[in-house]
N, C-alpha and C positions, 0 to 999 in steps of 0.2 A: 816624818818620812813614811810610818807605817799607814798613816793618814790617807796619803796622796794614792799609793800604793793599792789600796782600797779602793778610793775613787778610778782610778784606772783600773781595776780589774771589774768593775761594776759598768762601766762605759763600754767595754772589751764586750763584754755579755748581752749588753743591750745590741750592739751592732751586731752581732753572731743572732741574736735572736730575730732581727727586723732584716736580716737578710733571708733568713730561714723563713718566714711568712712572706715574703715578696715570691721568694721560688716557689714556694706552696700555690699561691695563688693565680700564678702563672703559668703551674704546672698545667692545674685545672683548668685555668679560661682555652688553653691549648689542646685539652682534650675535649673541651666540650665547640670548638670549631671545627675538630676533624670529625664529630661525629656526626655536623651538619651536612645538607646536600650541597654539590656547587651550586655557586650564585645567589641569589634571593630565597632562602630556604621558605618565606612565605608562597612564593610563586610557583616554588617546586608542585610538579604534581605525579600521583602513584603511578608509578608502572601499570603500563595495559590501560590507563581511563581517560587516552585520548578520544575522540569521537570517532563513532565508526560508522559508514553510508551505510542508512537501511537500503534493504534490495526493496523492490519493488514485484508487488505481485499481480497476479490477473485478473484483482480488482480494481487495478490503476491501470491500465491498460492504455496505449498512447500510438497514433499512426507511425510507423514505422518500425513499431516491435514484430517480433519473432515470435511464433509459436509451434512448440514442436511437440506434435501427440502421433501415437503409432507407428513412430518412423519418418515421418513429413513435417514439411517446413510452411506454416501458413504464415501470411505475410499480413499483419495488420493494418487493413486500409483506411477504415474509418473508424469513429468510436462515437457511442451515444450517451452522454454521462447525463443520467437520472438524477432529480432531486423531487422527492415526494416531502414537505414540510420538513425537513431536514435526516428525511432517509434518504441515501444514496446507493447507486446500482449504476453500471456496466454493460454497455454492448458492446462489442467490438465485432465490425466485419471484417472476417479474417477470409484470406485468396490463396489457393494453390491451384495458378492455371486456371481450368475452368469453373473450380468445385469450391463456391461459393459458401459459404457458413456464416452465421450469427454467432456468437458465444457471450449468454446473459449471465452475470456473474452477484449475488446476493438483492434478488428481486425481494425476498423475504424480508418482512420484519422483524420477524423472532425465529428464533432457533439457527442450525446451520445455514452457512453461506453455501447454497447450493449453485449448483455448475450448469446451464443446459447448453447443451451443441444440436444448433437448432438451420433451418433451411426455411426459405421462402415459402412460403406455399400458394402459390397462383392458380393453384385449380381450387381450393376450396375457398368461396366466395361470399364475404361477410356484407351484406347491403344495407342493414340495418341495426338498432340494439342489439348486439351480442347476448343468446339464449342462453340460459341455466346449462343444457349440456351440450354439446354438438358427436356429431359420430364422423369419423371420418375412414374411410374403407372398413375394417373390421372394428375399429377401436374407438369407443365411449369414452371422451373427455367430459368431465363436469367443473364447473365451475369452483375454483380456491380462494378466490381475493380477487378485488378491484380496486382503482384507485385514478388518482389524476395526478400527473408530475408535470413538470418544467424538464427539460432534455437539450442541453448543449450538444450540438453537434460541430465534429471535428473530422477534418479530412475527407476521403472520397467513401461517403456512406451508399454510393449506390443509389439507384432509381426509386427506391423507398414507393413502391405500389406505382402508382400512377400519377406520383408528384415530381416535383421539379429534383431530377438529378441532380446538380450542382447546385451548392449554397455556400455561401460566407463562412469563414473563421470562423468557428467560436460560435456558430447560430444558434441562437435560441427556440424553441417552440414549445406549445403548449401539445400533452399528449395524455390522449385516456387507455390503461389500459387494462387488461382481464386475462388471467392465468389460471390456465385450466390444468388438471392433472387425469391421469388414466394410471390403470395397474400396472404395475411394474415403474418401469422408468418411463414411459411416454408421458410428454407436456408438448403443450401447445397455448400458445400466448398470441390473444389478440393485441393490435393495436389500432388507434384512431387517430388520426393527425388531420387534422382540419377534414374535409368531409369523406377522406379516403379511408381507408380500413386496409391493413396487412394481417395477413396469419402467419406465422410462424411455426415450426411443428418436428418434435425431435424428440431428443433422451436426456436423461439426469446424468452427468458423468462427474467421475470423480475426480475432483481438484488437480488433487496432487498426481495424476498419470500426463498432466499439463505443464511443460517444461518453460519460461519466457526468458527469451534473450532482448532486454531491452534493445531498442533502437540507436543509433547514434545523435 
């Protein structure tokens, strides 16, 4: 009797004990699901590192964007995208009303990406090879850099000198041009597009006093 007695308090212990490691382990697997994320916790991703649209600045510049400097609203007509062997640069003809503007945006290879807010210049008259320096009423531009790019043209760029106003989507041409500098901020930038010549002729201005509200 004292035999059997043994045997069942030995049995008794064993289930006491295999019930105690089942709740144990149970306990755990239950705290280690609530400390997972809902759903797929491989999938989960951190707070704040969904993607977020870059803005766009006025080096991308696109017909129908907004530009606001001084107080006014210039309206983005056309746009000249530059590729010199894979430097790229920026024109945009920007309109309010009558008061026509260029704005060249990183014509530069090195260093800062400078700004110029520039205007047509139909009186000063380029007929041949562009000289070392030019003067133009009081002010001595000398010559900075030359170069020859490719220049997609988008939207209504305007009469461009004495060539064909209207052109294609997305036109291609081939264009040589030459950037001159003066003291202070005066620039003035030729260019040549098949056998025409435009001047250009303005200030260095600073980026960021240039506000763009994308287009729709």
């Amino acid at each position: 009797m004292r035999r059997v007695l043994t045997y069942l308090l030995i049995a008794i212990l064993v289930m006491i004990g295999g019930a105690t490691t089942v709740g144990t382990l149970m306990y755990a697997a239950e705290k280690r699901r609530r400390g997972l994320p809902a759903g797929d916790g491989a999938r989960a991703l951190p707070a704040g590192s969904g993607d977020k649209l870059l803005e766009r600045t006025i080096r991308d510049l696109r017909p129908g964007d907004v530009l606001t400097m001084d107080g006014r609203d210039f309206l983005v007509e056309g746009v000249l995208s530059y590729d010199e062997d894979g430097h790229r640069w920026v024109a945009g003809r920007i309109v309010d009303g009558s008061d026509v503007r260029w704005l060249v945006v990183g014509i530069e290879r090195v260093g800062a990406a400078l700004t110029r807010l520039l205007q047509q210049d139909s009186e000063t008259e380029v007929s041949g090879y562009p000289p070392e320096a030019m003067v133009v009423g009081t002010v001595r531009y000398t010559l900075d850099k030359r170069g020859t790019a490719t220049a997609k043209l988008a939207g209504d760029v305007g009469p461009m000198g004495g060539m064909k106003a209207k052109r294609p989507a997305d036109h291609v041409e081939r264009c040589r041009w030459w950037l001159y500098d003066a003291a202070g901020d005066d620039t003035l930038i030729v260019e040549q597009w098949g056998g025409e010549y435009r001047v250009l002729r303005g200030k260095k201005v600073a980026g960021d006093t240039l506000d763009l509200i994308p287009g729709s």
